[in-house]
Structure formats: structure tokens, C-alpha cells
BALOBA-1460 file (C-alpha; in Angstrom, 3 decimals):
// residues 88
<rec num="1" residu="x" x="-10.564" y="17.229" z="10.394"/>
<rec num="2" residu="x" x="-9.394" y="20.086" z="8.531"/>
<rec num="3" residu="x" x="-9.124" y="22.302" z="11.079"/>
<rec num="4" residu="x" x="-7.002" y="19.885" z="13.053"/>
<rec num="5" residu="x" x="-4.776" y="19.124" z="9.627"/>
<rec num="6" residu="x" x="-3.720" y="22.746" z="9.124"/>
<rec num="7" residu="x" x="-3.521" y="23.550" z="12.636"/>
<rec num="8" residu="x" x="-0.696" y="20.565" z="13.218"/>
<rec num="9" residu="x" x="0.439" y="21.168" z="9.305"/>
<rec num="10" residu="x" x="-0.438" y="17.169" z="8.791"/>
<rec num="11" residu="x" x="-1.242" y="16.597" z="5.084"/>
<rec num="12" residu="x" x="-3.958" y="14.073" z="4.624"/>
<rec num="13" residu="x" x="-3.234" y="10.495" z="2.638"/>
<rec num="14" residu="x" x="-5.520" y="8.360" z="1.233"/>
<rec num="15" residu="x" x="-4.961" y="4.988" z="-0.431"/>
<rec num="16" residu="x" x="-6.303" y="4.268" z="-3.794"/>
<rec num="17" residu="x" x="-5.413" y="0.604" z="-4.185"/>
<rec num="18" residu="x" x="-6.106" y="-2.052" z="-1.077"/>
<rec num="19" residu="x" x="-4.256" y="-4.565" z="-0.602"/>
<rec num="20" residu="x" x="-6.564" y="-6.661" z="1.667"/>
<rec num="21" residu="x" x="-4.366" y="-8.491" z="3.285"/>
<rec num="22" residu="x" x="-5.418" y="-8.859" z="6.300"/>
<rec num="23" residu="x" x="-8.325" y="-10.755" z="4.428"/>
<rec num="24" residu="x" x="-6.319" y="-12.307" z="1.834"/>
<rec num="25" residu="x" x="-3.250" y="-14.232" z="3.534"/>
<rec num="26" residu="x" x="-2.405" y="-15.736" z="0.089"/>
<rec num="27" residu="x" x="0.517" y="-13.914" z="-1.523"/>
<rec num="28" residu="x" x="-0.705" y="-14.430" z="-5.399"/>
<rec num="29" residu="x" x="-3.449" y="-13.131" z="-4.084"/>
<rec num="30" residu="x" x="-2.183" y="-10.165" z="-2.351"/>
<rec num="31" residu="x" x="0.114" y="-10.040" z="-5.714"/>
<rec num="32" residu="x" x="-2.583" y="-9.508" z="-8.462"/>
<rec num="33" residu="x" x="-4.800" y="-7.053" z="-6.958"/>
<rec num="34" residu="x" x="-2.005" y="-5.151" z="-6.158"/>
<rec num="35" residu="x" x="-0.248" y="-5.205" z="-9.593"/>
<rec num="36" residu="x" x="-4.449" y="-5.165" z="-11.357"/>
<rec num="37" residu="x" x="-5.193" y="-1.989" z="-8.992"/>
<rec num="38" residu="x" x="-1.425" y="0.164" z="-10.325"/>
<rec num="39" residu="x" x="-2.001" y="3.019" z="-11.731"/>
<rec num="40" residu="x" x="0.405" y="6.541" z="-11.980"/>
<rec num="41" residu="x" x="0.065" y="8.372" z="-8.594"/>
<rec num="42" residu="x" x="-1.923" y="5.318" z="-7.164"/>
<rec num="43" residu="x" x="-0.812" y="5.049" z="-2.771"/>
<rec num="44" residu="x" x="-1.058" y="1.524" z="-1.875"/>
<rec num="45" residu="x" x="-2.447" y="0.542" z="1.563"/>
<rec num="46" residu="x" x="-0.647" y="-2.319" z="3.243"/>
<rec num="47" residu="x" x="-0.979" y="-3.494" z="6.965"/>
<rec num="48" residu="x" x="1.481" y="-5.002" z="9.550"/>
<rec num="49" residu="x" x="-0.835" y="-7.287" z="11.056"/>
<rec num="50" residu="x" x="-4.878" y="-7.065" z="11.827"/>
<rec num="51" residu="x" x="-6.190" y="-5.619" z="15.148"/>
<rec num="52" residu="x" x="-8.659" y="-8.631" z="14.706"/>
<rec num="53" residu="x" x="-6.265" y="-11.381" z="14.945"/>
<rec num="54" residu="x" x="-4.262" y="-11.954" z="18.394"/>
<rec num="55" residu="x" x="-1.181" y="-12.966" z="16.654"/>
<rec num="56" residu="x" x="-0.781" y="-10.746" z="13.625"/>
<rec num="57" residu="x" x="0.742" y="-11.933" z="10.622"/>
<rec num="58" residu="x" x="1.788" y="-10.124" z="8.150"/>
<rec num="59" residu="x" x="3.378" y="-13.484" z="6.140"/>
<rec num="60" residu="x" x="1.770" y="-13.458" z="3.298"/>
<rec num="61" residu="x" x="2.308" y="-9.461" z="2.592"/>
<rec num="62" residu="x" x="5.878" y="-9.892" z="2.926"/>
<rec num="63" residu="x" x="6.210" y="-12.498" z="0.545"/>
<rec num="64" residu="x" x="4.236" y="-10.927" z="-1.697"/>
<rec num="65" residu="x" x="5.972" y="-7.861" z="-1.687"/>
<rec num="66" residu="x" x="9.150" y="-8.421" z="-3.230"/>
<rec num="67" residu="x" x="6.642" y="-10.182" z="-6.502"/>
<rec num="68" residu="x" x="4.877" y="-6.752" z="-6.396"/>
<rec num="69" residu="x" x="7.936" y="-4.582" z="-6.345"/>
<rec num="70" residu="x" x="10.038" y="-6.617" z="-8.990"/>
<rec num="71" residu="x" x="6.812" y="-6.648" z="-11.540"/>
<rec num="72" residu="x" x="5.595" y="-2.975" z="-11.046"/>
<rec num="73" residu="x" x="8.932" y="-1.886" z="-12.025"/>
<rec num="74" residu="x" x="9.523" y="-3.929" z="-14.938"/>
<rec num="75" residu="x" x="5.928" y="-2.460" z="-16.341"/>
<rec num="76" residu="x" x="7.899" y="0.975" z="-16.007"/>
<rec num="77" residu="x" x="6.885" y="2.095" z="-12.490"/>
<rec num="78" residu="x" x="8.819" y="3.930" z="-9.688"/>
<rec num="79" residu="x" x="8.342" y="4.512" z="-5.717"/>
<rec num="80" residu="x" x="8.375" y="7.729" z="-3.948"/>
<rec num="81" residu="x" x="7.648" y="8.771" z="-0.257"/>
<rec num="82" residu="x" x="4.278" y="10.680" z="0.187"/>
<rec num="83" residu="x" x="6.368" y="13.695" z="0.188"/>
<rec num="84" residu="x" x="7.581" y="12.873" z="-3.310"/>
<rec num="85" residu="x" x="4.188" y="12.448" z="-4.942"/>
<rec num="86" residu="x" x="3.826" y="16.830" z="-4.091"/>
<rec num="87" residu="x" x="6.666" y="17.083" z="-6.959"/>
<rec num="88" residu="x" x="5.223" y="14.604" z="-9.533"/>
């Protein structure tokens, strides 16, 4: 894999905090692990749907993320893209 990263100049990104939510379709759920699992530099993994399910639904993330959002930043939190985490 590293050959193929710096041949294509592809940066690899890992998540540190799941959300499991395409476990976990209740948004309080989805909510506190997300908010228990924040930490400075932490890359949470979200999905748009399950490749296991023939309907995806990605309900219960979206209603939980506007919960997530509005308490990470009142505990003092910010969001960047990947490429802004190189200049933190």
C-alpha cells in the first residue's frame, strides 16, 4: 500500500473514533460514543448507509449529527478537512 500511496500522492486516513452506526440506528446512541470517543486530532468515521442492508439508512446518523456537532463545540472543539489536520 505504500508504494501505491506515494506513487498516486494519496495520503492515508484512518479513523480513531467509530461511530457504529450502521450497528447502532439509535441517535443517543450514535451521540455518546461519538462525543465519549472526542479527543484533539481524533477523525471520526461515519457511514452513508451499510452495504449489508438493501435499503440503507443513514436516519439515525443524521439526526444525531447536528447533537454531536452543537455539543463538541460547546466543550471547545473545532472541524477541519483532512487537509487541515497537516497544519495543526
Amino acid at each position: 500500500m505504500a508504494h501505491a500511496l506515494r506513487r498516486t500522492e494519496l495520503t492515508l486516513v484512518n479513523f480513531t473514533v467509530r461511530s457504529l452506526d450502521t450497528r447502532d440506528r439509535d441517535p443517543d446512541g450514535i451521540t455518546r460514543r461519538i462525543v465519549a470517543g472526542a479527543q484533539p486530532g481524533a477523525i471520526i468515521l461515519f457511514h452513508d448507509g451499510s452495504d449489508r442492508d438493501r435499503a440503507p439508512d443513514s436516519a439515525a446518523t443524521l439526526d444525531a449529527l447536528p447533537r454531536i456537532i452543537e455539543q463538541l463545540l460547546a466543550s471547545g472543539y473545532h472541524f477541519v478537512t483532512v487537509g487541515g489536520l497537516r497544519t495543526m
